[in-house]
TORTIVEX-26237 format. One line per 4 residues: number of its first residue (from 1); their letters; for each residue z, y, x of N, C-alpha, C. Coordinates in Angstrom, 2 decimals, decimal comma. Last residue first. Layout:
<sites>
NUM = A = Z:Y:X:Z:Y:X:Z:Y:X; ...
</sites>
This chain:
<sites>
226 = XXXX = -81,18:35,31:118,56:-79,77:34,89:118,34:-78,01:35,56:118,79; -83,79:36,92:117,10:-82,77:36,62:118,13:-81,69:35,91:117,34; -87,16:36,26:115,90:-85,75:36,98:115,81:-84,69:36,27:116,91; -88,80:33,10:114,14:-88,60:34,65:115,13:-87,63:35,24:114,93
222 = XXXX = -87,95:30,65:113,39:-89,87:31,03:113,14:-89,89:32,68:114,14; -86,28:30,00:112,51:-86,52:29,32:113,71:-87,77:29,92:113,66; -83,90:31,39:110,75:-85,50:30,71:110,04:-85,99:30,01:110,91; -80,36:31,24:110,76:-81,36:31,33:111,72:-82,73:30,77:110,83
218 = XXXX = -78,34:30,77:109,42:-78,41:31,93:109,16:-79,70:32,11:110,45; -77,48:27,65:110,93:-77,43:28,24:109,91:-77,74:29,71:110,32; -79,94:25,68:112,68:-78,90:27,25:112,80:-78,33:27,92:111,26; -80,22:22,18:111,62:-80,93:23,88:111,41:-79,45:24,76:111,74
214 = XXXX = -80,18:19,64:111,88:-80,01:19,95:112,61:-79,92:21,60:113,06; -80,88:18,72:109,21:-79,34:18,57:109,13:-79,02:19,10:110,93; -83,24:19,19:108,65:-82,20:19,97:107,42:-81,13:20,01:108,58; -84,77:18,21:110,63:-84,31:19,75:110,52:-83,58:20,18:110,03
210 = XXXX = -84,31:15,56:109,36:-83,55:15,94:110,56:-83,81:17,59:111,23; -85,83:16,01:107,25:-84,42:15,46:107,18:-84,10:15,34:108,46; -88,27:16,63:108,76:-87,88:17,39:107,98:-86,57:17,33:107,58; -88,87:14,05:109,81:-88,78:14,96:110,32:-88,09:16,57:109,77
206 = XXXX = -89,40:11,77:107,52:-88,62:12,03:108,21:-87,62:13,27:109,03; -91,53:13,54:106,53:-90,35:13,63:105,22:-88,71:13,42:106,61; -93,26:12,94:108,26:-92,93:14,20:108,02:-91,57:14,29:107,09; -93,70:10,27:108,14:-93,51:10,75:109,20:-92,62:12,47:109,52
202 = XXXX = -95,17:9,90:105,38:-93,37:9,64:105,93:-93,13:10,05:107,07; -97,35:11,35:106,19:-96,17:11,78:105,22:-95,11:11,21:105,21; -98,67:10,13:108,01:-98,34:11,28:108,22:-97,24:11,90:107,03; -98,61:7,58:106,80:-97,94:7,42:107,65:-97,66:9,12:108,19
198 = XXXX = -100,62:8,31:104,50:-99,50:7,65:103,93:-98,56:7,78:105,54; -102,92:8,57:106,31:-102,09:9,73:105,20:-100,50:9,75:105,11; -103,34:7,02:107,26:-103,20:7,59:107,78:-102,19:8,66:107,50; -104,15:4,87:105,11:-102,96:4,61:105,58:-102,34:5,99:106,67
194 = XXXX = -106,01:6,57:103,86:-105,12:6,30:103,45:-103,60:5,87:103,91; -108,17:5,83:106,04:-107,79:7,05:105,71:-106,30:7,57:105,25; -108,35:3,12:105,42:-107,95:3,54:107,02:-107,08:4,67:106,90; -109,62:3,29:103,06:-108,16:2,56:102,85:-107,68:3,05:104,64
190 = XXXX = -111,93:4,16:103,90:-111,27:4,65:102,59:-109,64:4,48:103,03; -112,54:2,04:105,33:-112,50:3,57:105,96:-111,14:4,20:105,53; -113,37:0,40:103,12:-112,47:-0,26:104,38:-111,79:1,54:105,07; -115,37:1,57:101,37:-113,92:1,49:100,98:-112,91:0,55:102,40
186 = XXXX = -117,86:2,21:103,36:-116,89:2,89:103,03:-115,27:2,91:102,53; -118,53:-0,90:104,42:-117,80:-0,09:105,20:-116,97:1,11:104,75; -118,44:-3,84:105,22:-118,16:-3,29:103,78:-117,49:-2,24:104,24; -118,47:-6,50:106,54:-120,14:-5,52:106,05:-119,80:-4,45:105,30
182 = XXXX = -117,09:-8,10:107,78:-116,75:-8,13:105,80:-118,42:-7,40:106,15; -116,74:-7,31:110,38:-116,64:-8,61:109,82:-117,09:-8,91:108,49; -116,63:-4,64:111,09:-117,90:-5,40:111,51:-117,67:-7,35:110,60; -114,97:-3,53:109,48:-115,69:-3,45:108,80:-117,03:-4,75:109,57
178 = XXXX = -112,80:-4,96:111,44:-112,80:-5,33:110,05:-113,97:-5,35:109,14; -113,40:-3,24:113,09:-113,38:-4,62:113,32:-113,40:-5,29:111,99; -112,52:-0,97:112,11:-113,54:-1,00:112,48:-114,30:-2,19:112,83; -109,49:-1,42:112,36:-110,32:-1,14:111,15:-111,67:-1,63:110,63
174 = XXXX = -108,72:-1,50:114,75:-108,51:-2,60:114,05:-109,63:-2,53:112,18; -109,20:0,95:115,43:-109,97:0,08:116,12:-110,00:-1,20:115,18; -107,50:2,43:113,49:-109,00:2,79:113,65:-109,79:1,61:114,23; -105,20:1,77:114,79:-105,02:1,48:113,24:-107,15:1,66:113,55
170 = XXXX = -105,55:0,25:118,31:-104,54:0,92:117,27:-105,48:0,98:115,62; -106,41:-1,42:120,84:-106,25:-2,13:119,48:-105,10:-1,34:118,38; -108,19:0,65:123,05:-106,87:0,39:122,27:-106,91:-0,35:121,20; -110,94:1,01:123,85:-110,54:0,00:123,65:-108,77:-0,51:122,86
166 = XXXX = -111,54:3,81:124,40:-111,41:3,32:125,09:-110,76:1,86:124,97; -111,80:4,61:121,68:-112,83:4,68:122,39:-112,83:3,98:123,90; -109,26:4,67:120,39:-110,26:3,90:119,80:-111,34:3,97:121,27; -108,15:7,39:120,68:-107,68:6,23:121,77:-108,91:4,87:121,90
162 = XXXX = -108,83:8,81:118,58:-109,52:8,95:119,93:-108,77:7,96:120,54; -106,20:8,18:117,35:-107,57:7,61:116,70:-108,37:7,67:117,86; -104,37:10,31:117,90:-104,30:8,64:118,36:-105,24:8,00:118,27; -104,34:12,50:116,75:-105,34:12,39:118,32:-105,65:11,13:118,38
158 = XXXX = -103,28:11,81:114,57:-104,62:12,01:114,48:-105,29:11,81:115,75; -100,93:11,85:115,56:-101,26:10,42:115,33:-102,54:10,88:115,10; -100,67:14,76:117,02:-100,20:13,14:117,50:-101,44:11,87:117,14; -100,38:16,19:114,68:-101,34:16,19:115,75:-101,73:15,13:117,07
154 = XXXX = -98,18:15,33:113,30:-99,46:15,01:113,00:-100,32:14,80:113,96; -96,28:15,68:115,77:-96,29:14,32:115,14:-97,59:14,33:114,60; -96,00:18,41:116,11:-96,71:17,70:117,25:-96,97:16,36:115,93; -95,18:19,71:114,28:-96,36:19,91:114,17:-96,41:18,67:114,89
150 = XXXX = -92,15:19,72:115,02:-92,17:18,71:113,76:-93,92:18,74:113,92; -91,49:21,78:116,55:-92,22:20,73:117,19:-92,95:19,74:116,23; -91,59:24,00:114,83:-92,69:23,94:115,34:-93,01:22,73:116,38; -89,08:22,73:113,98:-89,45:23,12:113,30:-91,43:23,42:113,64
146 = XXXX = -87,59:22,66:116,71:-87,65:21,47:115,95:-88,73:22,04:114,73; -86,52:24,85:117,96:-87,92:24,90:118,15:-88,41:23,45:117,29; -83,95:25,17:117,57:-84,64:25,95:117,02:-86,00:25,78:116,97; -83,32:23,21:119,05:-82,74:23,35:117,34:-83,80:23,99:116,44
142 = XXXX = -83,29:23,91:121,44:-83,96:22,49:120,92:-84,05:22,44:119,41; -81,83:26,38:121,57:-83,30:26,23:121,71:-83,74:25,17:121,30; -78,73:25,41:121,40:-79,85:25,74:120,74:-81,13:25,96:120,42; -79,24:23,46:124,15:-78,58:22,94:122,77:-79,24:23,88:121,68
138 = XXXX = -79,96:25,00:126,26:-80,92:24,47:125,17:-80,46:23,95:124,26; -78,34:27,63:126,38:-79,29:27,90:125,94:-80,37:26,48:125,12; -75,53:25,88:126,89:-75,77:26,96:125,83:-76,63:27,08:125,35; -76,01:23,65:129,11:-74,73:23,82:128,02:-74,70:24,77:126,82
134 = XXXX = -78,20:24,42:130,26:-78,15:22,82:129,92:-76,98:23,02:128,58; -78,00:27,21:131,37:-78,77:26,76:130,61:-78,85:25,39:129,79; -75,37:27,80:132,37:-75,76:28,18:131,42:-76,68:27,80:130,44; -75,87:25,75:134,69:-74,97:25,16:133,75:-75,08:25,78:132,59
130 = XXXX = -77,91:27,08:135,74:-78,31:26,16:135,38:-77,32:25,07:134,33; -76,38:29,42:136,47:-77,08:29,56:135,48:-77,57:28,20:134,84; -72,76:28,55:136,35:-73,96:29,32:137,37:-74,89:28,83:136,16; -69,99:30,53:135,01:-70,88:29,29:134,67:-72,68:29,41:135,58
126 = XXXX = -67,97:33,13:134,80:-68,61:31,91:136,10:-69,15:30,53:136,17; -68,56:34,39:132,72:-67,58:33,39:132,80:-67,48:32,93:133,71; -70,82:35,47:133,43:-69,34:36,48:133,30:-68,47:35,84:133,64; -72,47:33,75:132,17:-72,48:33,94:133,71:-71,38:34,92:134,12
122 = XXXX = -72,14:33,94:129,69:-71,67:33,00:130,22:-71,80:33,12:132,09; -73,18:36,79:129,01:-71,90:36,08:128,86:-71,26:34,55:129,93; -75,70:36,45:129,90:-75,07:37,67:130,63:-73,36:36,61:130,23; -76,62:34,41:128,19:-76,78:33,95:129,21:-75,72:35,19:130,28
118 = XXXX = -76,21:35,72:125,77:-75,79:35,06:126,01:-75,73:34,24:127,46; -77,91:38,13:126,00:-76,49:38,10:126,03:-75,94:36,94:126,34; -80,66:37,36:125,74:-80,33:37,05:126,98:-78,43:37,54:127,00; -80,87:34,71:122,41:-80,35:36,31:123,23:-80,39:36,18:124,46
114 = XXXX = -83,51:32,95:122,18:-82,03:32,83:122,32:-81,85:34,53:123,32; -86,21:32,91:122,26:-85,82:33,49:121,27:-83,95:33,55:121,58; -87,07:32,06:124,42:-87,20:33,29:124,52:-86,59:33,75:123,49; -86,83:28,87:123,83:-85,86:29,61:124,48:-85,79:31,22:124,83
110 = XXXX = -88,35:29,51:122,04:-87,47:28,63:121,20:-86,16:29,29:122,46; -91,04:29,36:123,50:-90,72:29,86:122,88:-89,35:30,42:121,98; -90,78:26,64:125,11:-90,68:28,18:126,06:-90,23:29,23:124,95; -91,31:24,96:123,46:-89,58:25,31:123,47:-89,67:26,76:124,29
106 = XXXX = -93,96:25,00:122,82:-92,73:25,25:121,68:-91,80:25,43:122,27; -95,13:24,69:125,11:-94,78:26,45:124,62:-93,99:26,65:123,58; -94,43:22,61:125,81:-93,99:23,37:126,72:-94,07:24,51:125,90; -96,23:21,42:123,93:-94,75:21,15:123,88:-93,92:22,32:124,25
102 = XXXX = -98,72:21,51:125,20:-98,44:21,87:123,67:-97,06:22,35:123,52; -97,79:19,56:127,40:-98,80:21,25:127,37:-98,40:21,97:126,04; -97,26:17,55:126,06:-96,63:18,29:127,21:-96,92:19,38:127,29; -99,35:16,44:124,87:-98,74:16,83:123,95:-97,39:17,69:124,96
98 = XXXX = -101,11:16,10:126,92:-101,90:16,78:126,39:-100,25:17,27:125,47; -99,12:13,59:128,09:-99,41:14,70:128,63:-100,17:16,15:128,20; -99,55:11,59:125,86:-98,14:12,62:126,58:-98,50:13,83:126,75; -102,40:10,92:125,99:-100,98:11,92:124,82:-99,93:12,58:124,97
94 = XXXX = -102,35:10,17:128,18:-102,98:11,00:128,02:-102,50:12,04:126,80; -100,51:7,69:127,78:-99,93:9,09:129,08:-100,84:9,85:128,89; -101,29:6,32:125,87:-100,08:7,03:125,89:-99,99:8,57:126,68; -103,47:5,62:126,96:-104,24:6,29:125,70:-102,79:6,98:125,67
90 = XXXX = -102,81:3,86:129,09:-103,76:5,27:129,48:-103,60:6,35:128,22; -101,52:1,73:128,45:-100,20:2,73:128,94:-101,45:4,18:128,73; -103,40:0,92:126,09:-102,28:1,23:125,78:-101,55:2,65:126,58; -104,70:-0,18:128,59:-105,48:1,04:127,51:-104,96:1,47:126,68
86 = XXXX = -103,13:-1,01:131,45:-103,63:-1,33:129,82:-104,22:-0,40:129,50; -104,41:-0,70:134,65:-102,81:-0,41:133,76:-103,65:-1,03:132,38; -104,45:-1,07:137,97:-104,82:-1,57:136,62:-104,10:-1,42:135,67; -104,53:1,95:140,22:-103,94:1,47:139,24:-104,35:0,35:137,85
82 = XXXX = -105,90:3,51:142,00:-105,98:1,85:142,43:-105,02:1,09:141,42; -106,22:6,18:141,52:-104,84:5,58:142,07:-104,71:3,92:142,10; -108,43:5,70:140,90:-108,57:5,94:142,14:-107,55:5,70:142,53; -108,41:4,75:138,21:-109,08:3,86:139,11:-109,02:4,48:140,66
78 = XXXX = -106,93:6,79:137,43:-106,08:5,39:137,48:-106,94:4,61:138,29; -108,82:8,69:137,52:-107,53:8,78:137,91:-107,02:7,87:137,97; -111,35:7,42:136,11:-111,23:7,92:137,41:-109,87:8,27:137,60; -111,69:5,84:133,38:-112,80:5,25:134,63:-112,40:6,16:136,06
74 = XXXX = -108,94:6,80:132,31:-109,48:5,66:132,03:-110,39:5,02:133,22; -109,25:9,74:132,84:-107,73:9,24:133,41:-108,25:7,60:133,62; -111,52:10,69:131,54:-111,33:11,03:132,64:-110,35:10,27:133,97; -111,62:9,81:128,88:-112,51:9,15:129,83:-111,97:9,32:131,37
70 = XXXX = -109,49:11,15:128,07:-108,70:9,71:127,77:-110,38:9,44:129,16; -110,54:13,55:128,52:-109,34:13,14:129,34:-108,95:11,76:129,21; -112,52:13,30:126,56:-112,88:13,94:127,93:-111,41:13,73:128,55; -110,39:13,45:123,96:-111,49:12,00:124,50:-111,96:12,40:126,12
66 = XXXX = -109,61:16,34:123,88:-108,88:14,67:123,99:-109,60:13,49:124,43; -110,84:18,23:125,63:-111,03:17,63:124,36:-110,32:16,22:124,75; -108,86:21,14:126,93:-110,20:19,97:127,63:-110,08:19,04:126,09; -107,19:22,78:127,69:-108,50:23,27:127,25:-109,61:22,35:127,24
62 = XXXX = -104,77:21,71:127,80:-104,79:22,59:126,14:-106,51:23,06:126,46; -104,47:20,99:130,35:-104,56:19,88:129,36:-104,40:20,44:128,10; -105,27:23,50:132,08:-105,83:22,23:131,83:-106,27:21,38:131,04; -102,88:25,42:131,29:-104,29:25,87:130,76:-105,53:24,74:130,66
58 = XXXX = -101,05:23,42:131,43:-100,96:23,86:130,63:-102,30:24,23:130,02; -101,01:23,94:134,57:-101,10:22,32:133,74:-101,27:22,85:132,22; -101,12:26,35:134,85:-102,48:25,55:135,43:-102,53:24,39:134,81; -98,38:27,18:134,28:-99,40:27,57:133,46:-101,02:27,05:133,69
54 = XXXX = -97,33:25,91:136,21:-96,66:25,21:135,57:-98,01:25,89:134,19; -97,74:27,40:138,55:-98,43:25,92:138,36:-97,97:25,30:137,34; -96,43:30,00:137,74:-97,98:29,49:137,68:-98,53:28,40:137,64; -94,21:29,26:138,20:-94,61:29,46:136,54:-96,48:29,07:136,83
50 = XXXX = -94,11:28,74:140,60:-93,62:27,51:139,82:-93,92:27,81:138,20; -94,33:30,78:141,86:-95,07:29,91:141,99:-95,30:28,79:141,09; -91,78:32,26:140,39:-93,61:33,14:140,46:-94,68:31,92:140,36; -89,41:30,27:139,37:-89,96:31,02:140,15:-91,30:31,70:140,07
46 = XXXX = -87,79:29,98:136,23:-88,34:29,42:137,24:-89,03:30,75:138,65; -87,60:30,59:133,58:-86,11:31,03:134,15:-86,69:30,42:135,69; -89,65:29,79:131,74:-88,49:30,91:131,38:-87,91:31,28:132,74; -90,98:28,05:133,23:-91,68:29,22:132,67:-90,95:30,57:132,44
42 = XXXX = -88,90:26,15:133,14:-89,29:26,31:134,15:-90,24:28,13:134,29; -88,84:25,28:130,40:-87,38:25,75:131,42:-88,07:26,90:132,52; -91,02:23,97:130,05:-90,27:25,48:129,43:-89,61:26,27:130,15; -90,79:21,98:131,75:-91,60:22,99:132,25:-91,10:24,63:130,86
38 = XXXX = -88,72:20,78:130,58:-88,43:20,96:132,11:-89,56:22,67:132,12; -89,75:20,20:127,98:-88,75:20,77:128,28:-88,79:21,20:129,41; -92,32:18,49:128,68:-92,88:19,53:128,38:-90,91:20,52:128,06; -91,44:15,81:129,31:-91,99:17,30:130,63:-91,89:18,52:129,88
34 = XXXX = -89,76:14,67:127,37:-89,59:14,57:128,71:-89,91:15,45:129,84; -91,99:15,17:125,21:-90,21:15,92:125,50:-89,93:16,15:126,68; -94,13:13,66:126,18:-94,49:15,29:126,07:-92,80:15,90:125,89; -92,93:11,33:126,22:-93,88:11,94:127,20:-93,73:13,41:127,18
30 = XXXX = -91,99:11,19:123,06:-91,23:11,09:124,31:-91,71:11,59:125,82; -94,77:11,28:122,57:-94,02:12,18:122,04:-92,54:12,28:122,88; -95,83:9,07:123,47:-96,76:10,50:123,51:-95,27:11,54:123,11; -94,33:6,86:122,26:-94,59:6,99:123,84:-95,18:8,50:123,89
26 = XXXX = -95,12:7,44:119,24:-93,78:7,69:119,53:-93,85:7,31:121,63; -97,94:6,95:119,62:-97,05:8,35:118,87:-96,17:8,66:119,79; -97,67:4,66:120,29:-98,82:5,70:120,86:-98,07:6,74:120,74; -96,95:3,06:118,15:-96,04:3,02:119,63:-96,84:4,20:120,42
22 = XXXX = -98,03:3,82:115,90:-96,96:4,42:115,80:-96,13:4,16:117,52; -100,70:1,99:116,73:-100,57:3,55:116,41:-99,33:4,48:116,23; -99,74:-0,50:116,78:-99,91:0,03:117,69:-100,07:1,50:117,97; -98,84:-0,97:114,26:-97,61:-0,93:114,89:-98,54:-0,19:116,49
18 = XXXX = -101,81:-0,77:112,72:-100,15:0,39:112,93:-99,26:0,73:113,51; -102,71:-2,75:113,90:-103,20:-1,64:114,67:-102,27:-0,69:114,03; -100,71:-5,04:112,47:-100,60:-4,87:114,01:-101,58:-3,63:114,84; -102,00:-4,09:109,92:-100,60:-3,51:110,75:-100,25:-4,13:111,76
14 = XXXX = -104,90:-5,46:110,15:-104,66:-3,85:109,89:-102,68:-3,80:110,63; -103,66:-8,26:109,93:-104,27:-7,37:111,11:-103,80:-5,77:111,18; -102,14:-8,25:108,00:-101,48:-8,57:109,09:-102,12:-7,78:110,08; -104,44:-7,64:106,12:-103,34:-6,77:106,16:-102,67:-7,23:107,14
10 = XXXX = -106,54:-9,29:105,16:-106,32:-8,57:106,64:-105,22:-7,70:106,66; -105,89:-10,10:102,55:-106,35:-10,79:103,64:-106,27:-10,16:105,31; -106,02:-7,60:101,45:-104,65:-7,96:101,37:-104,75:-9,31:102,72; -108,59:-6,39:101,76:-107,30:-5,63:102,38:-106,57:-6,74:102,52
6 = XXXX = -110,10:-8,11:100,09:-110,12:-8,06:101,29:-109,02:-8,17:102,13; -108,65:-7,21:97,28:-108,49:-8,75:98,04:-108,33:-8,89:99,62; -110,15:-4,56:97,41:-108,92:-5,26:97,68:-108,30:-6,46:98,11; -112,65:-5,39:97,20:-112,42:-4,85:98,52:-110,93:-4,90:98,61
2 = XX = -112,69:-6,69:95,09:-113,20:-7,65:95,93:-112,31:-6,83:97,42; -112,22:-4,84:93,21:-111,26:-5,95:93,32:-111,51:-6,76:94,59
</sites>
C-alpha cells in the first residue's frame, strides 16, 4: 500500500518521463521513415555507388550497440560539429538513425516484393521511372511493409531506455530518481516495467488497426509477388 501511495504521489513525475519517452519514439520513427524510404529506394533502383554507400550506413548503424552511438554522437560528433544540442535532440537522432538502417530493409524488401511488371507497364505508358516509382511502386510497398515496420515501435521504445545514460529525462530516468528519493527500489522498477508494457501494448493495438485498414487485400505482406 505504501509503494502505491508512493506511485500515486509521483505520478505527475513518472508521466512527464512518458511524455518524454513517447516524443523519442515518435521523433526516431519519423527519422528512420524519412531516410530509411529514400535509401530503400535507393538500394532498389539506385546506382553501384550509391547502393554501396547506402549499405556502409546500414552495415554501421545495425552493427554498433545503441549506447556506443548515443556515447559516440553525445561527447564526439556534435561536439566536433561545434553543435550544443539537448540530450533529447541526441538520444532522437541516434534512434532515428539506428531505426533508418533497420527501416531501409523493411521497405527495400516490401519494394522487391512488388512485380517488376509493373514497373515494365507503366514505363510502356510513358511514365519515367521515378514517376513509376512515387505513383505505383511505393503506395504499395508502404502497405506492404507496415506489417514488419509495426516491429520498429517496440524496438523503439525499449532502445529508448538507453537514452537514460546520457541524461534524457525519459520514463527510466525519471524512475530512477524516484528510487534515489523513497529508497524503495524493486517495486518502483516493478511499476517502470509495467508501464513499459502497458505502452508497448497500446502502441501495438494501435498499429495493428491501421494494418487492418491499410492491408492488400489477397496479399499476407510476409512474401510473394504482386
Amino acid at each position: 500500500m505504501d509503494v502505491f501511495l508512493i506511485l500515486i504521489d509521483w505520478f505527475p513525475y513518472l508521466l512527464s518521463g512518458i511524455m518524454v519517452t513517447l516524443g523519442l519514439v515518435a521523433a526516431a520513427l519519423i527519422i528512420g521513415i524519412l531516410l530509411g524510404l529514400p535509401m530503400a529506394i535507393g538500394q532498389v533502383y539506385g546506382s553501384r555507388p550509391l547502393k554501396a554507400a547506402i549499405g556502409i550506413y546500414v552495415w554501421f548503424f545495425r552493427g554498433l550497440p545503441v549506447l556506443l552511438l548515443l556515447f559516440m554522437f553525445y561527447f564526439t560528433v556534435f561536439p566536433l560539429l561545434n553543435l550544443d544540442v539537448p540530450e533529447f535532440f541526441v538520444g532522437a537522432t541516434v534512434l532515428g538513425l539506428r531505426g533508418a538502417a533497420y527501416q531501409s530493409q523493411i521497405f527495400r524488401g516490401a519494394i522487391q516484393s512488388i512485380s517488376e511488371g509493373q514497373m515494365t507497364a507503366a514505363r510502356s505508358l510513358g511514365m519515367s521511372r521515378m514517376t513509376a516509382i512515387k505513383t505505383i511502386i511505393i503506395p504499395q510497398a508502404t502497405r506492404v511493409a507496415l506489417p514488419g515496420w509495426s516491429n520498429e515501435y517496440p524496438n523503439i521504445l525499449t532502445d529508448s531506455a538507453v537514452c537514460y545514460a546520457i541524461g534524457v529525462a525519459e520514463l527510466l530516468t525519471r524512475t530512477s530518481q524516484i528510487v534515489a528519493q523513497t529508497y524503495i527500489t524493486m517495486p518502483i522498477y516493478l511499476a517502470c516495467a509495467g508501464i513499459f508494457i502497458l505502452l508497448n501494448y497500446a502502441g501495438m493495438i494501435v498499429i495493428r488497426k491501421l494494418e487492418e485498414r491499410v492491408a492488400i487485400p489477397g496479399f499476407s505482406g510476409n512474401s510473394g509477388m504482386v
